[in-house]
N, C-alpha and C positions, 0 to 999 in steps of 0.2 A: 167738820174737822177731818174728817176721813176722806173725804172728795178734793178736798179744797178751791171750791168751785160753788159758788151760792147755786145754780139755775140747775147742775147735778146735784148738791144738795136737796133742793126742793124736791126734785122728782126720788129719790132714795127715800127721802121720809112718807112721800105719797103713796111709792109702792110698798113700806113697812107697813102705813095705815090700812090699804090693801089685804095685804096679806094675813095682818093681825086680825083685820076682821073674817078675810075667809077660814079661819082659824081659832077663830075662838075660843071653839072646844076645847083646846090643846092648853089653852091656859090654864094653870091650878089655881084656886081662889085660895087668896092667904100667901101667896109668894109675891113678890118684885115684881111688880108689872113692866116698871121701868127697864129690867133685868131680862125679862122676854123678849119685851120690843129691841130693846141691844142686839139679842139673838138674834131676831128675824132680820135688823137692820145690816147684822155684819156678813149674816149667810148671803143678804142680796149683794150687797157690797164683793165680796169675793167670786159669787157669780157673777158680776159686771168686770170685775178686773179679769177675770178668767176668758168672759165672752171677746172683750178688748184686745187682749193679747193677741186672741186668734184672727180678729179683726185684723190686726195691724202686724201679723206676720209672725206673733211672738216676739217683737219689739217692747222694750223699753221704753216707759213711759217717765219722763224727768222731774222730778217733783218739781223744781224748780219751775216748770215750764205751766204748770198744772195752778201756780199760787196767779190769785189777781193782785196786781202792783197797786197800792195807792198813792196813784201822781200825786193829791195834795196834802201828805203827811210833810207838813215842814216842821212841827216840832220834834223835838228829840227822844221823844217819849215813844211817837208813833215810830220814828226811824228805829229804837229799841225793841218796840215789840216785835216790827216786824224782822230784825235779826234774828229774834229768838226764834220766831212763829218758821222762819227760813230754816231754823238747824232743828227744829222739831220734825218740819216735813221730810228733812231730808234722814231723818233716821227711818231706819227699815221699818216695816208696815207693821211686824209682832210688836216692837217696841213701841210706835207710835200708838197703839192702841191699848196695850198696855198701860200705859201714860196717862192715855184721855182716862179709862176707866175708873182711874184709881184716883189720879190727880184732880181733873176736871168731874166727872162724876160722883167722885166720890165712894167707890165704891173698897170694899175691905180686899184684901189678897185674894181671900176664899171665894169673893161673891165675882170678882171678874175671871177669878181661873175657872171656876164655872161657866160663867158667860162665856168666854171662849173655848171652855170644854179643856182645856190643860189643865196640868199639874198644878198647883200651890208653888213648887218649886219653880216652875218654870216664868211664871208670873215674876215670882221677887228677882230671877236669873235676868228677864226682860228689863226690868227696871233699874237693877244696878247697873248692866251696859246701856241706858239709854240715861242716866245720869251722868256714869264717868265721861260717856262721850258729850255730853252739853256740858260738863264742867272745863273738859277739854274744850272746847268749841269755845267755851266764853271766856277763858285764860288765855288764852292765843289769841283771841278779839279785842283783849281787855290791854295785852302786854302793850308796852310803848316802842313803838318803831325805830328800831336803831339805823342810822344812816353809814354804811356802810363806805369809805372812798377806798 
């Protein structure tokens, strides 16, 4: 979710396995394991988009550019997700992760404002602008095209 890229993908979760294991210690027994590994996952993630930047001039990277297309979605279902999955990416990186947390993970307010180390407030502040803007997003997707002469 955060790459959007299966073969960065892989390699993100190899270096979380990595790192969780050089670290083991660090974990407290009796908490979220799932919840650490997040952690480790999102601190590499930020150092690779940090590393990248520099790479590339401090360039901007297009989410768009980033998503893999699939050629044979011909049903409508798959061309709908992948609309969504297209205005999910393109929300800013707090928000998108925000999102996965809560939404896709599962996780409470509290337990991902932790995992990214922000506020309680700041978490529900992420969410509600990455909602109005997909609700925007998908009422202007949704409205019917007036023909103008």
């Amino acid at each position: 979710m955060l790459s959007h890229n299966r073969d960065l993908a892989e390699e993100l979760v190899q270096s979380t396995c990595v790192r969780a294991l050089e670290r083991s210690a660090q974990f407290t027994p009796g908490t979220r394991i799932d919840r650490w590994l997040f952690s480790i996952l999102h601190s590499i993630w930020i150092s690779e988009l940090r590393a990248r930047k520099v790479r590339q001039g401090q360039g901007f990277v297009d989410p768009d550019a980033l998503l893999a297309s699939d050629r044979h979605a011909a049903d409508d279902d798959s061309r709908h997700f992948q609309r969504i999955m297209q205005q999910v990416h393109a929300l800013p990186e707090a928000q998108r992760n925000a999102l996965f947390l809560v939404y896709v993970e599962g996780l409470t307010y509290q337990e991902a404002a932790e995992t990214l180390a922000v506020p309680i407030g700041t978490i529900m502040s992420r969410l509600a602008a990455a909602r109005a803007t997909l609700a925007r997003l998908s009422a202007t997707a949704s409205a019917p095209q007036e023909n103008h002469k």
